[in-house]
DSSP file (Angstrom, degrees, kcal/mol; ACC not computed):
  #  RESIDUE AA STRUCTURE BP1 BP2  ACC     N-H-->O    O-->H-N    N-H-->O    O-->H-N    TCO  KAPPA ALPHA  PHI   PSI    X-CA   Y-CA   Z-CA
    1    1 A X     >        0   0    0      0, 0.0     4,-4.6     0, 0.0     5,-0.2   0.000 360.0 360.0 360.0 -11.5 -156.4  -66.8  -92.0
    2    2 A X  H  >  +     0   0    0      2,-0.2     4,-1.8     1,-0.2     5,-0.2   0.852 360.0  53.7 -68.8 -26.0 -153.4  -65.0  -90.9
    3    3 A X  H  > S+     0   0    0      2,-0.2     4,-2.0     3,-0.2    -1,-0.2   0.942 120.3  42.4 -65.6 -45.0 -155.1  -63.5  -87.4
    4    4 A X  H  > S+     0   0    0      2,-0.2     4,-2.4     1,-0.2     5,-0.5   0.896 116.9  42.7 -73.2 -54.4 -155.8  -67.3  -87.0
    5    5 A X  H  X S+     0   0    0     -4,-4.6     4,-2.4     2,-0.2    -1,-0.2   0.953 116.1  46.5 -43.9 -53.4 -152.4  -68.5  -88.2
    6    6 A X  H  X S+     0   0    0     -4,-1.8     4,-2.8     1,-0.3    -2,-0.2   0.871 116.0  48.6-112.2 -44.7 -150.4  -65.8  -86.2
    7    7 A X  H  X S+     0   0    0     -4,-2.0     4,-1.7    -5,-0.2     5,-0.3   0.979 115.6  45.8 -66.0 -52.6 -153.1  -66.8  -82.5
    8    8 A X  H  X S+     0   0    0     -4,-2.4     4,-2.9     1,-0.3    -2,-0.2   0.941 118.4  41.9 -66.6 -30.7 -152.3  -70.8  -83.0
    9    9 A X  H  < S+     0   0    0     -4,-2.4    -1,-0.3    -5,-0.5    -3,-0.2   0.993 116.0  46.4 -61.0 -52.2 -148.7  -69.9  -83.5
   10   10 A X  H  < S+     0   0    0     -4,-2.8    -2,-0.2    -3,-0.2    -1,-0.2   0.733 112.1  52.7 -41.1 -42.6 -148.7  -67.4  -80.6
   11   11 A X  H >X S+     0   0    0     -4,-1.7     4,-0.9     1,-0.2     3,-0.6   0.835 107.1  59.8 -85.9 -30.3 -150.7  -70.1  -78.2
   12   12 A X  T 3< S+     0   0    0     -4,-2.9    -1,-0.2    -5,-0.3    -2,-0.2   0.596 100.5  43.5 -41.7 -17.0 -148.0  -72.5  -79.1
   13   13 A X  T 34 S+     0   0    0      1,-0.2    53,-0.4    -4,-0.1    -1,-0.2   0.251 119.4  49.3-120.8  20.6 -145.1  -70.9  -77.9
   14   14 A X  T <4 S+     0   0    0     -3,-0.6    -2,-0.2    51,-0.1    -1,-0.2   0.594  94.8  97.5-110.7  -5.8 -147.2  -70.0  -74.5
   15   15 A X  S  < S-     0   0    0     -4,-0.9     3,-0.3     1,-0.1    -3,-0.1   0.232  84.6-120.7 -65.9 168.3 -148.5  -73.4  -74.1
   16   16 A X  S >  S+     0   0    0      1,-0.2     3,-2.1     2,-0.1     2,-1.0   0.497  76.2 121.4 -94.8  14.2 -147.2  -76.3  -71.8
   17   17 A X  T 3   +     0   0    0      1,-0.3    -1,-0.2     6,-0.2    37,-0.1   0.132  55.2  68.2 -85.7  44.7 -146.8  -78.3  -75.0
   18   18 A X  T 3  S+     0   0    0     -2,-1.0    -1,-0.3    -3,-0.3    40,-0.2  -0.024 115.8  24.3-100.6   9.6 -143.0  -79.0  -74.5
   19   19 A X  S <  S+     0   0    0     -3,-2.1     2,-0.3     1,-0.2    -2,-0.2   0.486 113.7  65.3-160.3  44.5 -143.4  -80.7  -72.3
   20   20 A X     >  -     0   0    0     -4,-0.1     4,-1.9     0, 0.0    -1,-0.2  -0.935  58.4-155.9-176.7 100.0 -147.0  -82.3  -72.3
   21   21 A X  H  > S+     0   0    0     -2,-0.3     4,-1.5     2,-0.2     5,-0.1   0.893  91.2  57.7 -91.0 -33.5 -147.4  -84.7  -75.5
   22   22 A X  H  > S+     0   0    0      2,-0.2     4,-2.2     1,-0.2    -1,-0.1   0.993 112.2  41.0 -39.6 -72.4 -151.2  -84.3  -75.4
   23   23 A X  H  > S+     0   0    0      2,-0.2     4,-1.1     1,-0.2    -2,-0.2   0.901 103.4  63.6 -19.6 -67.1 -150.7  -81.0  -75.7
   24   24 A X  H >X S+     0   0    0     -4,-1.9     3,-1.7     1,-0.2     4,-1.5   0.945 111.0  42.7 -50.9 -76.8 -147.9  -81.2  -78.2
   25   25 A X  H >< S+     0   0    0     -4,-1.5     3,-1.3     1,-0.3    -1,-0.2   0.809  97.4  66.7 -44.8 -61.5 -150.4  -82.8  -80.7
   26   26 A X  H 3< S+     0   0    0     -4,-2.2    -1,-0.3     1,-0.2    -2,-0.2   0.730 117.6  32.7 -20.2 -53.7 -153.3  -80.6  -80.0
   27   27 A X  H << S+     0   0    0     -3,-1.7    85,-2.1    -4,-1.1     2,-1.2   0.490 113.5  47.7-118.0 -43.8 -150.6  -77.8  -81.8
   28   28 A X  B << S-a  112   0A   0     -4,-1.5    85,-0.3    -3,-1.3     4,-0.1  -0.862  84.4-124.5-130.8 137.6 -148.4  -79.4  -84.5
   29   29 A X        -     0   0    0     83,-3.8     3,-0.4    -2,-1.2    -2,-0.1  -0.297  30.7-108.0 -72.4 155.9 -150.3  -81.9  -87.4
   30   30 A X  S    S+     0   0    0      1,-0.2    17,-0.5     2,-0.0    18,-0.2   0.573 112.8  63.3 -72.7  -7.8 -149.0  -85.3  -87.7
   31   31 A X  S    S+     0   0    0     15,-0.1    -1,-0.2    16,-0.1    82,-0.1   0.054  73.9 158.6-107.4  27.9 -147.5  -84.7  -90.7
   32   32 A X        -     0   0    0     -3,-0.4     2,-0.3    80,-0.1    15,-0.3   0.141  26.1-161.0 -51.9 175.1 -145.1  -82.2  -89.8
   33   33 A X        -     0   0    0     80,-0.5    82,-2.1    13,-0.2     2,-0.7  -0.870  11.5-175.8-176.3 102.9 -141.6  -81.1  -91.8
   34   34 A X  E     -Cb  45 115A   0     11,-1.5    11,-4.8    -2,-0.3     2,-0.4  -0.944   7.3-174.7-116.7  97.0 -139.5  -79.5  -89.7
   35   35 A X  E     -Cb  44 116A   0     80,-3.1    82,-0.8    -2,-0.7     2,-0.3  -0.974  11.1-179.4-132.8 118.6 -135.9  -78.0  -91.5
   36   36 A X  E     -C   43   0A   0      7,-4.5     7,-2.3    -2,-0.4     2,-0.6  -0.995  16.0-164.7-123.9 124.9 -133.8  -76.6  -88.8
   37   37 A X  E     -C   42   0A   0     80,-0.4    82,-1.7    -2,-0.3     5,-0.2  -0.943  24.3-176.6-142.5  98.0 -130.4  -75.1  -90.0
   38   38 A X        -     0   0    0      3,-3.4    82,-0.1    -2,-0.6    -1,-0.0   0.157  52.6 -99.6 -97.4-153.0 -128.4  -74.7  -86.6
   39   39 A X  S    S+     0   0    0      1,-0.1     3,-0.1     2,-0.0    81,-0.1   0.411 134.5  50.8-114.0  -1.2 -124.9  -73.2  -85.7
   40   40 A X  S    S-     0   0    0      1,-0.2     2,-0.3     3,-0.0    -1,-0.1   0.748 125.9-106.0 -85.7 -40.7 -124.1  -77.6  -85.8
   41   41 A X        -     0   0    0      2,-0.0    -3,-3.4    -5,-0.0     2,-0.9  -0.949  58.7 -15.2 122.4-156.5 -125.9  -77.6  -89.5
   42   42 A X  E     +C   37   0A   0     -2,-0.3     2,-0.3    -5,-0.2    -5,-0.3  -0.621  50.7 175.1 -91.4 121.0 -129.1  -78.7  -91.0
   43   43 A X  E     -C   36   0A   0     -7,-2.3    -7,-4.5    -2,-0.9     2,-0.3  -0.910  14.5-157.4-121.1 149.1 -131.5  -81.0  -89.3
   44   44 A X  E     -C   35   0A   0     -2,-0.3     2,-0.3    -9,-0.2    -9,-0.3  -0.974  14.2-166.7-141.2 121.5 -135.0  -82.1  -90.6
   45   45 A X  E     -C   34   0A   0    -11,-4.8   -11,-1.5    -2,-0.3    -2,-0.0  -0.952   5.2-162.9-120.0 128.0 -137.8  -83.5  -87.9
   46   46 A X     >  -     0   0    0     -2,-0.3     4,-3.0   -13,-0.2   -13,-0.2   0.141  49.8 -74.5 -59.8-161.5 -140.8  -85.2  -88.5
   47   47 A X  H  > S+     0   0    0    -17,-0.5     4,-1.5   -15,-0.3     5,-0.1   0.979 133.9  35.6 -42.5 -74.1 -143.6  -85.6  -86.0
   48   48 A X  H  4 S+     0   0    0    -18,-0.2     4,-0.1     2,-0.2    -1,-0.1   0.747 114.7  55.4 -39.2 -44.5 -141.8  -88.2  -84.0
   49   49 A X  H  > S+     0   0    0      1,-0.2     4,-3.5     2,-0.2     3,-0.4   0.939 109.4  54.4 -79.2 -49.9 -138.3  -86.8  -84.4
   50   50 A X  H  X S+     0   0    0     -4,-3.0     4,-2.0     1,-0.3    -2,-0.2   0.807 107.9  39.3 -37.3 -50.9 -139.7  -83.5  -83.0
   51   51 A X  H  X S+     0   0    0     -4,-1.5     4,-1.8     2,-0.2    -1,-0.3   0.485 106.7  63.8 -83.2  -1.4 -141.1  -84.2  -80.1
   52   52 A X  H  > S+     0   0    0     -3,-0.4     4,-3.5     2,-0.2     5,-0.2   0.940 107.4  44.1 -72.1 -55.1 -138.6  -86.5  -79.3
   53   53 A X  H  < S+     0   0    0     -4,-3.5    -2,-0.2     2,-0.2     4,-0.2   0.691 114.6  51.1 -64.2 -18.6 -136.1  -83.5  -79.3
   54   54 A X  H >X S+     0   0    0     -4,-2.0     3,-2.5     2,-0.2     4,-0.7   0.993 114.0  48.8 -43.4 -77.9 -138.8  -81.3  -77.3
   55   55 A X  H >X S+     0   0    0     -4,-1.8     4,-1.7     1,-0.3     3,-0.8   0.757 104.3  51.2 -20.1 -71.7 -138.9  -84.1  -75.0
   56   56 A X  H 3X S+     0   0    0     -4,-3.5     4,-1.0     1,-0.2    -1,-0.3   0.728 110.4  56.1 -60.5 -18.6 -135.4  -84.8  -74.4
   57   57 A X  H <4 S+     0   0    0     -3,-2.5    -2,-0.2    -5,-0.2    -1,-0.2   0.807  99.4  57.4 -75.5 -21.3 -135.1  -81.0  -73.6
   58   58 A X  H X< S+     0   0    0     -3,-0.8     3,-1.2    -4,-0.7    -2,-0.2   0.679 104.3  54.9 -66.3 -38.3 -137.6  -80.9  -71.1
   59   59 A X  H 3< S+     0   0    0     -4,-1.7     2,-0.6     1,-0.3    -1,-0.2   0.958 104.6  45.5 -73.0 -54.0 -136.0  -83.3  -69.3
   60   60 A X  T 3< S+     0   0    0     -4,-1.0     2,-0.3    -5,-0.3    -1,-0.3   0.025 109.5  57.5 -98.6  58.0 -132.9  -82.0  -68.9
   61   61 A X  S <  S-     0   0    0     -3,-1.2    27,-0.2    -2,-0.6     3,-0.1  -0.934  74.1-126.2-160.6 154.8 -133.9  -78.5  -67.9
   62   62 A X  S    S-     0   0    0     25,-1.9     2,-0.2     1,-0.4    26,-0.1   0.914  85.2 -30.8 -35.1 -61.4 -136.0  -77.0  -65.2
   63   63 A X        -     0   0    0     -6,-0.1    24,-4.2    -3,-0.1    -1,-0.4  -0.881  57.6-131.4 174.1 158.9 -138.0  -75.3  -67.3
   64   64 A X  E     -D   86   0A   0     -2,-0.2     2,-0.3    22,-0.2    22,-0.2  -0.642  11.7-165.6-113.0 172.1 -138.0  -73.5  -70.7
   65   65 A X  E     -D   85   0A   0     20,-1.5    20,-1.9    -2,-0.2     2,-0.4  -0.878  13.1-151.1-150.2 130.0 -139.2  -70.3  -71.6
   66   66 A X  E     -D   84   0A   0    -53,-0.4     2,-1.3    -2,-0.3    18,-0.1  -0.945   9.5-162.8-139.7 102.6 -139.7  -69.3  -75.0
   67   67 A X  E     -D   83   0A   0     16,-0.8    16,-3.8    -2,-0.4     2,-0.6  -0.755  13.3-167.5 -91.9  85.5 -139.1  -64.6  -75.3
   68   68 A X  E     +D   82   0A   0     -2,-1.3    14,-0.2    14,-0.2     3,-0.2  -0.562  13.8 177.5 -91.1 130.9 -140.9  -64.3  -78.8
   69   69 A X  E    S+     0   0A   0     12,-1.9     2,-0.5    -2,-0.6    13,-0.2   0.890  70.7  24.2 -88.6 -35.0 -139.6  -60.3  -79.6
   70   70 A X  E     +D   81   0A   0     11,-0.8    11,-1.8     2,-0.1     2,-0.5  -0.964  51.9 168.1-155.7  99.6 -141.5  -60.6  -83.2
   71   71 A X  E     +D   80   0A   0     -2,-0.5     2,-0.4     9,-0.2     9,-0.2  -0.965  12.1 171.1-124.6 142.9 -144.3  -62.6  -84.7
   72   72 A X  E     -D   79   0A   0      7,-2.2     7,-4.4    -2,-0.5     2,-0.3  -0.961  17.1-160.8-139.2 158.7 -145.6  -61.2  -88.4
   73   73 A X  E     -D   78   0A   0     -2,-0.4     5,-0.3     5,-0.2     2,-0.1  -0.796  12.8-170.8-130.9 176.5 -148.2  -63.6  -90.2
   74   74 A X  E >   -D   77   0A   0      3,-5.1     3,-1.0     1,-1.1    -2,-0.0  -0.526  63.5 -51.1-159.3  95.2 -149.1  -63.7  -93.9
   75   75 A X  T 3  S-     0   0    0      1,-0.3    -1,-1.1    -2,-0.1     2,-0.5  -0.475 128.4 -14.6  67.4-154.4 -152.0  -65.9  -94.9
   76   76 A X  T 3  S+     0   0    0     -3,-0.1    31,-1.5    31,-0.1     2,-0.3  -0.256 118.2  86.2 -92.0  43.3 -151.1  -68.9  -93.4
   77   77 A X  E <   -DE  74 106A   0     -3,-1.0    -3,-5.1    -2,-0.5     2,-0.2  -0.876  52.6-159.6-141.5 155.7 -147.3  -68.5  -92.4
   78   78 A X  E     -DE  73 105A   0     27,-1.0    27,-2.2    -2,-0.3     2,-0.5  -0.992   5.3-151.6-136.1 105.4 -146.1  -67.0  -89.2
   79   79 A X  E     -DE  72 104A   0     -7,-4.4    -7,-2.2    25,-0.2     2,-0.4  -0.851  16.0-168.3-102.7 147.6 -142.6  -65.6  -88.6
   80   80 A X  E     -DE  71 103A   0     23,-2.5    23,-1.1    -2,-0.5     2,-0.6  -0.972   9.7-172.0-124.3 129.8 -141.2  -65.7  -84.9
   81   81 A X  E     +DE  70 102A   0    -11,-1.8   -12,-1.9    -2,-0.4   -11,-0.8  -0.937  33.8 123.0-111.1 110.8 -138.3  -64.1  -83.7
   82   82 A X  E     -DE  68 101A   0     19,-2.6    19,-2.1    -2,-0.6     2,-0.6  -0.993  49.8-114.9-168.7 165.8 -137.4  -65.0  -80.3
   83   83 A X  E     -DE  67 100A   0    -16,-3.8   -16,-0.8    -2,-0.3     2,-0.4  -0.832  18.3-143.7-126.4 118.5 -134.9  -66.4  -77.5
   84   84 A X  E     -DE  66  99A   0     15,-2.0    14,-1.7    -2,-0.6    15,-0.8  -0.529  20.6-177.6 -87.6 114.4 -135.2  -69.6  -75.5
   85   85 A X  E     -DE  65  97A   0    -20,-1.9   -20,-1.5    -2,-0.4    12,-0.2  -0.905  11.8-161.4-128.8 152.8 -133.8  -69.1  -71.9
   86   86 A X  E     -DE  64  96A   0     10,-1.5    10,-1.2    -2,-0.3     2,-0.9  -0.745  22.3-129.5-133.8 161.6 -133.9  -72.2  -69.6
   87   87 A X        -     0   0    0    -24,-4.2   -25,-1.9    -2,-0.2     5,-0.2  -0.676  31.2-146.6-110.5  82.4 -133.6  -73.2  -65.9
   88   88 A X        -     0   0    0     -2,-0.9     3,-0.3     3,-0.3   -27,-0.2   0.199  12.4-126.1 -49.0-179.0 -131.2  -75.8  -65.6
   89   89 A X  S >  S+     0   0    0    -29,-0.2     3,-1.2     2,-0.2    -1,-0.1   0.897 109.6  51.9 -85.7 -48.3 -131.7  -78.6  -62.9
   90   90 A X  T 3  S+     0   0    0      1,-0.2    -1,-0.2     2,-0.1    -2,-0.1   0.626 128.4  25.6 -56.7  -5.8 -128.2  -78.2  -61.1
   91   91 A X  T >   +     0   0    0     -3,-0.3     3,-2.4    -4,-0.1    -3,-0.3  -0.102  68.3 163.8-172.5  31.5 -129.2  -74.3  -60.8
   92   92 A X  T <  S+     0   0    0     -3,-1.2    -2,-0.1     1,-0.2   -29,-0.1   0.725  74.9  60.1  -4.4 -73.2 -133.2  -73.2  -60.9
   93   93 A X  T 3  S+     0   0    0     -6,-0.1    -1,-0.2     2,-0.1     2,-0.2   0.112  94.3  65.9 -83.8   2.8 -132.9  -70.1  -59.7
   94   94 A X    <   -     0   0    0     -3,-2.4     2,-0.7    -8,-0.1    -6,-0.2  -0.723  68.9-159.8-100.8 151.2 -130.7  -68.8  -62.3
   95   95 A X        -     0   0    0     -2,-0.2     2,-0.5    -8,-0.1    -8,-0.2  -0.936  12.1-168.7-134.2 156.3 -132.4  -68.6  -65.8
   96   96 A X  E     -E   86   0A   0    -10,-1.2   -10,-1.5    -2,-0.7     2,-0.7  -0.973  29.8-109.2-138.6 132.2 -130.1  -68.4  -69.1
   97   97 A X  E     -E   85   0A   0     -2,-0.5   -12,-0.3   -12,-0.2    25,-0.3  -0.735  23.0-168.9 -83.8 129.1 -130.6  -67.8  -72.3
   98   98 A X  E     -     0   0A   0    -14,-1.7    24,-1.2    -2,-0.7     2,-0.2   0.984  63.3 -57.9 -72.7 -86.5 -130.1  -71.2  -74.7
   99   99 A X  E     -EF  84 121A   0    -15,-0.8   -15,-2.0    22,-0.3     2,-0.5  -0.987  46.4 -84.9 168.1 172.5 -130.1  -69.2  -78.0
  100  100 A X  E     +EF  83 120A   0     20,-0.8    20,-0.8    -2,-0.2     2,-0.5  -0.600  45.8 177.8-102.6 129.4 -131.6  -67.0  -80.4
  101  101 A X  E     -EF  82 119A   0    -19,-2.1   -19,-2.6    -2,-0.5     2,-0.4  -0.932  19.0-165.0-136.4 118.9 -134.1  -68.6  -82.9
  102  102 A X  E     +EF  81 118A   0     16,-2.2    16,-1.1    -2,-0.5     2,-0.3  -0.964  19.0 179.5-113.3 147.8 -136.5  -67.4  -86.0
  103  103 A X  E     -EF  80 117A   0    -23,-1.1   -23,-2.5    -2,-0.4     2,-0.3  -0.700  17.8-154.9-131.7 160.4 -138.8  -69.8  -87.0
  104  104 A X  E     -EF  79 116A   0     12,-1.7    12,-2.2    -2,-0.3     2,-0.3  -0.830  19.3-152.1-143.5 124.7 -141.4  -69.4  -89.8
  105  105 A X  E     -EF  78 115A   0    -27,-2.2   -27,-1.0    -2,-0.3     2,-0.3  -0.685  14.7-155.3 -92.7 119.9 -144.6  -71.6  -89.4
  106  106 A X  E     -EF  77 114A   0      8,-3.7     7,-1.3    -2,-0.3     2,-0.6  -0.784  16.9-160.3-100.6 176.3 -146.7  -72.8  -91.9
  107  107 A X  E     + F   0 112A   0    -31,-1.5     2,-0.4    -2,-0.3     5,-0.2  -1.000  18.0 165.8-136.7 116.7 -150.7  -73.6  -90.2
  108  108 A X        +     0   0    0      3,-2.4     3,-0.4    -2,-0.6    -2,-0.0  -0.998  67.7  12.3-121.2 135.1 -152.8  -75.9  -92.2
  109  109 A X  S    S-     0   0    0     -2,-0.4     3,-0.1     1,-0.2    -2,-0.0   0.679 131.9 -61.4  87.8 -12.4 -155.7  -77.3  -90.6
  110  110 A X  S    S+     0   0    0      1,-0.3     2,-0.3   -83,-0.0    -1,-0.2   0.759 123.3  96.6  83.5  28.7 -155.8  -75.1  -87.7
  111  111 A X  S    S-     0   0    0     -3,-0.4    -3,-2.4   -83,-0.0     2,-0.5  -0.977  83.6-107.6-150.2 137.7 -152.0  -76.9  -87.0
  112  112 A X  E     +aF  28 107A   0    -85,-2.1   -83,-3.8    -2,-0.3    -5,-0.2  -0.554  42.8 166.7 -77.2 147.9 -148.6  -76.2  -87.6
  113  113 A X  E     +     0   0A   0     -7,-1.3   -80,-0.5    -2,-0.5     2,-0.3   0.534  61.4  20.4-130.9 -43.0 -147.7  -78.6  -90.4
  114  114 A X  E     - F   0 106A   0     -8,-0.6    -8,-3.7   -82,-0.2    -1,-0.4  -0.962  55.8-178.0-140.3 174.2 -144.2  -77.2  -91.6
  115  115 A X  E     -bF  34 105A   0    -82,-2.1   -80,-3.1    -2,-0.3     2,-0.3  -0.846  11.9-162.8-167.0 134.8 -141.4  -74.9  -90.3
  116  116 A X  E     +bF  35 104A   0    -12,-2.2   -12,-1.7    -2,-0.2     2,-0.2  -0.874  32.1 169.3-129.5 130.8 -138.1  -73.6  -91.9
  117  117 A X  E     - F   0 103A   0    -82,-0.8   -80,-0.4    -2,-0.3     2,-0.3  -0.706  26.4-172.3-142.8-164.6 -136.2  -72.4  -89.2
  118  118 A X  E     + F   0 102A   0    -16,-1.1   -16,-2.2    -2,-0.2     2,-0.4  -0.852  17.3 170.3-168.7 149.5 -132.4  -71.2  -88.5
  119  119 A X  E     - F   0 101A   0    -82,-1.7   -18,-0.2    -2,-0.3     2,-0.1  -0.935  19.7-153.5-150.7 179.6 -130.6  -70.4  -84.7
  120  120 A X  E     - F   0 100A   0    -20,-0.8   -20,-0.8    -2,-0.4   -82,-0.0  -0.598  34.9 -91.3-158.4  93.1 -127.5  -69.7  -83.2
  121  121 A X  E     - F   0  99A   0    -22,-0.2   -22,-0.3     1,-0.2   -21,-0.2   0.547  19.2-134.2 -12.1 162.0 -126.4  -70.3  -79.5
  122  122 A X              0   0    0    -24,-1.2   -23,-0.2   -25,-0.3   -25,-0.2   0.114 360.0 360.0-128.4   1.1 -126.8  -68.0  -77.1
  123  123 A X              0   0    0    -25,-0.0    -1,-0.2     0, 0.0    -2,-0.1   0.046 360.0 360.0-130.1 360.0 -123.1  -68.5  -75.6
């Protein structure tokens, strides 16, 4: 399953689902667990909680762009190493890097279902 794990992961982080809630679902099970340990502390998102915080990023940026440097799979986890640069609104035409983020994804179901993740700003 890992070839399988390592495309669903891959097609997520090329996909429009940040900003597309159809989408978004297609991609992450409802029963998601999401523990994100930032440069603020530890945060934990369900389904809901996620996409909210997708959501609210999409809005206040142009557009996002997600520069994955590393994906390795095992079975059914996926690690991604990669750095999220953004277009702000006030300033398109510059693009920025947000920060630098490894994620490891687990895929049940032919969906990601959990992710243990850690970042650190990019400023």
């Amino acid at each position: 399953m890992s070839a399988t794990a390592k495309k669903i992961v891959r097609a997520f982080f090329n996909s429009d689902s940040f900003r597309d809630k159809q989408s978004f679902r297609e991609f992450v099970h409802p029963d998601l667990k999401l523990h994100w340990h930032s440069s603020s502390g530890y945060n934990f998102y369900d389904f809901e909680g996620y996409w909210k915080l997708v959501e609210s990023a999409s809005l206040s940026y142009e557009s996002l762009r997600y520069d994955v440097t590393h994906i390795l799979s095992e079975k059914e986890e996926v690690a991604v190493r990669y750095t999220l640069y953004s277009r702000t609104i006030e300033n398109p035409s510059e693009e920025v890097p947000i920060g630098y983020f490894i994620s490891i994804w687990k895929v049940a179901d032919g969906q990601l279902i959990e992710c243990h993740q850690t970042s650190h700003p990019a400023i």
